[in-house]
N, C-alpha and C positions, 0 to 999 in steps of 0.2 A: 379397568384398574388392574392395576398387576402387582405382583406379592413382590416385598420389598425387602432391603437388605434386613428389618427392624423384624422380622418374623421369630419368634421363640423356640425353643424346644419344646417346651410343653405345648405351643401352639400345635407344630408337626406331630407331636405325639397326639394329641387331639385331634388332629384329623384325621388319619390313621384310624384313630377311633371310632371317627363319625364315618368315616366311610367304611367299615366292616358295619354298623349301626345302618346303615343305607343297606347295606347287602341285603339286609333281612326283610328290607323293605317286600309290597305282593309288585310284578310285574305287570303292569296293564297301560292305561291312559295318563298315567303319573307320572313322572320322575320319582326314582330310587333317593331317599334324601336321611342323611342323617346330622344331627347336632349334640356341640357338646359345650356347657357351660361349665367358666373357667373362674376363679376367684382371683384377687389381687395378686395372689402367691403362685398362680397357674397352676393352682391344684382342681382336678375335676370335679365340679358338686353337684353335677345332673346332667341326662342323658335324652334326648330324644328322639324316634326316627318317624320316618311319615310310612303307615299300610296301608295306605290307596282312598280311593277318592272318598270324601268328604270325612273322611278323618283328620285329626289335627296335622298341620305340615310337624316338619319335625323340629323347629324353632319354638312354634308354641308349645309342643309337647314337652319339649327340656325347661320349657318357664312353668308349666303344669307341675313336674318332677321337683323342679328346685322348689316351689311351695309347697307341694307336700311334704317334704324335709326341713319346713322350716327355715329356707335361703332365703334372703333379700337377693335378688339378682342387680339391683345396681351396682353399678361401678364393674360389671363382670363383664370380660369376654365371651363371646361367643362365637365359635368356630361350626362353621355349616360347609358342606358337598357343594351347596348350589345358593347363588346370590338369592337372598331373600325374598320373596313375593311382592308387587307394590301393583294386586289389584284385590279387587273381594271376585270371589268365585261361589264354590259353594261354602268355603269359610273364610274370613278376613285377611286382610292381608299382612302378612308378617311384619310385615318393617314396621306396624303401629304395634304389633304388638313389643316387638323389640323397643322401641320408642317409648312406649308408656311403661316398659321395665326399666328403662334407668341404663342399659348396656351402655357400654360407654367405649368397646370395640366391639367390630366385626369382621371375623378372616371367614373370606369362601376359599374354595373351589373354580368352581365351574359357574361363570355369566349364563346367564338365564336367557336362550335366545327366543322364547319366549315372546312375540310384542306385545300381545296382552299383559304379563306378570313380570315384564324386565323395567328393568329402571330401579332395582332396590338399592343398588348399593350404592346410585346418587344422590336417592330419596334419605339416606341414615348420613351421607357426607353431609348432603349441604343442612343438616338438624341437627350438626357438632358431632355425630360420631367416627371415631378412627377407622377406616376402611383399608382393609387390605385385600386384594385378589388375585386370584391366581395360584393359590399355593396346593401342589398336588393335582394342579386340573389334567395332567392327563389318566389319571386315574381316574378319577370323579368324571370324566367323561366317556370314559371305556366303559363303567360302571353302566353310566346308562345311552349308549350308544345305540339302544332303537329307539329309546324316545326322543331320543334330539335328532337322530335321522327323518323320525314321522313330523316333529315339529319343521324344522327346517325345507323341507318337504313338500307339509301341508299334505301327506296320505300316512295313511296307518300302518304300522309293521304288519307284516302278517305274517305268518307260520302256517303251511299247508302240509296235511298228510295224507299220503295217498297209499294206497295198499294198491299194490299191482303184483300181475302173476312172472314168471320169470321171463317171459318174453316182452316185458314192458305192457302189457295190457291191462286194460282194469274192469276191461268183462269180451266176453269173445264176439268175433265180427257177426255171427249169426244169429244173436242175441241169447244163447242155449245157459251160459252160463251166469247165475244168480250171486251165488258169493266166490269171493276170491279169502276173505279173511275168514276167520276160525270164528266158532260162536260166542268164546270171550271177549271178542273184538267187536262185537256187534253188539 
């Protein structure tokens, strides 16, 4: 799916939102994910973003937020980073949450390539919801450009540090030397 001419302002400003809302996200086995639910008028009434595993995604968190304030979310938009979930992991899968909230749109981001968790946003089309994609995806994928590297992939980012001496060593050929880093570092 791809974002269409029918996209709002306050949709774009929403995303926007959701993805500084992603930022905050913890960096690990996850996707960075943020959401933000929008009312008839595209004003924002709740906010949510996903901090790592088995925490709420950030779809259900912004349905969590709009009932604690009192929101009915039907009939509302919701604009998300990343196409909605449509598997159970170690918590359900978004699009029933979305679905048993009554939303009545959804703008992503960023397709979920994902083959386990993709298929959301045909899973909420073909059950009458208005689907839009694509809008802002090349942010929402810069955002999280190791995890969809590792997914895509099938291995894991990795980050290695190494402390070496200035001749590129990291202990000397005779074995004499023990540390190269300072005791802070240890």
């Amino acid at each position: 799916m791809t974002a269409s001419g029918n996209i709002t302002a306050q949709e774009m400003m929403a995303m926007e939102h959701a993805l500084l809302l992603a930022g905050q996200g913890v960096r690990g086995a996850n996707p960075l994910v943020g959401a933000v639910l929008l009312d008839d008028d595209g004003g924002m009434v709740a906010t949510g973003a996903h901090f790592g595993a088995g925490t709420d995604h950030a779809e259900v968190a912004a349905l969590k937020n709009a009932a604690l304030h009192g929101v009915d979310p039907a009939g509302c938009t919701m604009v998300v980073t990343l196409e909605p979930c449509n598997h159970t992991g170690r918590t359900g899968p978004c699009t029933e949450a979305i679905l048993a909230a009554g939303i009545s749109r959804v703008v992503y981001a960023a397709s979920d390539p994902n083959p386990e968790a993709a298929g959301g946003a045909s899973r909420l089309a073909e059950n009458g919801i208005d689907v839009a994609g694509g809008l802002l995806a090349d942010a929402a994928t810069e955002l999280n450009r190791r995890w969809l590297d590792a997914v895509r992939t099938r291995r894991p980012f990795v980050t290695v540090k190494v402390a070496q001496s200035l001749d590129a060593q990291s202990a000397a050929a005779d074995g004499s030397s023990q540390w190269i880093t300072g005791p802070h570092a240890r």
